[in-house]
C-alpha positions in Angstrom: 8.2 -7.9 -14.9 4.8 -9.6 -14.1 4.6 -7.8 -10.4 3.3 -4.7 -10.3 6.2 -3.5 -8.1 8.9 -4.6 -6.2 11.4 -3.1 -3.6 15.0 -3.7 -4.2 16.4 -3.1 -0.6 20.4 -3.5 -1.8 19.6 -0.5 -3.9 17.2 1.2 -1.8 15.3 1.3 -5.1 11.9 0.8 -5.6 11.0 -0.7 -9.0 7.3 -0.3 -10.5 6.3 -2.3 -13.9 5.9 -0.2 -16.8 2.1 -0.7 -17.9 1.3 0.9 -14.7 2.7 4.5 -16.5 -0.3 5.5 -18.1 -2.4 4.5 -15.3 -2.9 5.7 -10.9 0.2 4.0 -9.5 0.2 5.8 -6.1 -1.2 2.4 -4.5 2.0 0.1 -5.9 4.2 2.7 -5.3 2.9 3.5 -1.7 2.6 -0.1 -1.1 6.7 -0.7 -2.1 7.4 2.1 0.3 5.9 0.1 3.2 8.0 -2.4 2.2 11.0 0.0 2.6 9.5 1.5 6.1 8.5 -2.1 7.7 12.2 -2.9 6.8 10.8 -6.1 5.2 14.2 -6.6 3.2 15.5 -7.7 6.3 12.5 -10.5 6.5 13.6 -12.1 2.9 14.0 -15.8 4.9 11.0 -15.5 6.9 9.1 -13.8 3.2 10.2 -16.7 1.5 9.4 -19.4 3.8 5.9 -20.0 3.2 2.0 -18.5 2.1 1.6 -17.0 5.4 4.4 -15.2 6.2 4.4 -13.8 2.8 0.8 -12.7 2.7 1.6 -11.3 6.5 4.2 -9.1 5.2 2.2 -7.9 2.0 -0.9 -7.1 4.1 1.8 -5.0 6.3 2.8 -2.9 3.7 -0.6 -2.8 2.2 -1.5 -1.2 6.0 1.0 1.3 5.1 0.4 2.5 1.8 -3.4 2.8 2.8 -2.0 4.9 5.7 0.1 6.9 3.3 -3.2 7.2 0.9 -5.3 8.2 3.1 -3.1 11.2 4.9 -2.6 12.8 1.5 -6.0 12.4 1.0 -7.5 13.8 3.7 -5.4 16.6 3.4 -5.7 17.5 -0.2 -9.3 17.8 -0.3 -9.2 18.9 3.3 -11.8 15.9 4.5 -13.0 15.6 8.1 -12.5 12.2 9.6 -16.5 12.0 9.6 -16.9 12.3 5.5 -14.2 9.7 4.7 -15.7 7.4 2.1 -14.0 4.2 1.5 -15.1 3.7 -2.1 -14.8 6.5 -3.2 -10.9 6.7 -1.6 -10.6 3.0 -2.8 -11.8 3.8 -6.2 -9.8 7.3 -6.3 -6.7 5.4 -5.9 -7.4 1.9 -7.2 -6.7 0.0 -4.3 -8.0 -3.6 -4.9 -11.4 -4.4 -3.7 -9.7 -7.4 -1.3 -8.6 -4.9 0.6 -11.8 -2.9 1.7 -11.9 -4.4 5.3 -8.2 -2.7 5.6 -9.3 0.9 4.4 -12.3 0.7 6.5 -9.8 -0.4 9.8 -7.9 2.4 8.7 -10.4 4.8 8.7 -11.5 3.9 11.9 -8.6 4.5 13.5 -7.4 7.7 11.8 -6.9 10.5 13.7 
């Protein structure tokens, strides 16, 4: 497999690539279940169709595992909404650097 990760929605399965083993995972796998939660499965025509739609839909289940992230985060180190950090929670679970203008929109936003 040369994804990282892909949902199978006829299986409900969620299938991650086996180099990521030895390494922080929680992104891919948070990211497949916003796959699974936005119901994309159900998108595979509009997915398919073209750069945009595609990228739309990845950037929607990137939202989600950043949301998912960041509530396990906060909670397991007991942060207020005031000290979050988006390196650090970017580089704590290896979320691509492309993505910084998301976690920080997160943040905002988090209650």
């Amino acid at each position: 497999m040369n994804r990282s990760g892909m949902y199978y929605a006829e299986e409900k399965t969620i299938f991650i690539n086996n180099k990521l083993l030895d390494k922080n995972s929680d992104f891919e796998i948070s990211h497949e279940l916003g796959h699974c939660i936005k119901k994309h499965d159900e998108l595979t025509d509009y997915y398919n169709i073209n750069k945009y739609s595609r990228n739309k839909l990845e950037y929607e289940a990137n939202q989600i595992a950043i949301q998912i992230l960041l509530t396990i985060w906060v909670s397991e180190y007991d942060i207020q909404k005031e000290q979050l950090n988006a390196v650090k929670f970017m580089e704590y679970y290896k979320i691509p650097s492309r993505l910084e203008f998301c976690v920080r929109e997160t943040m905002l936003n988090y209650i």
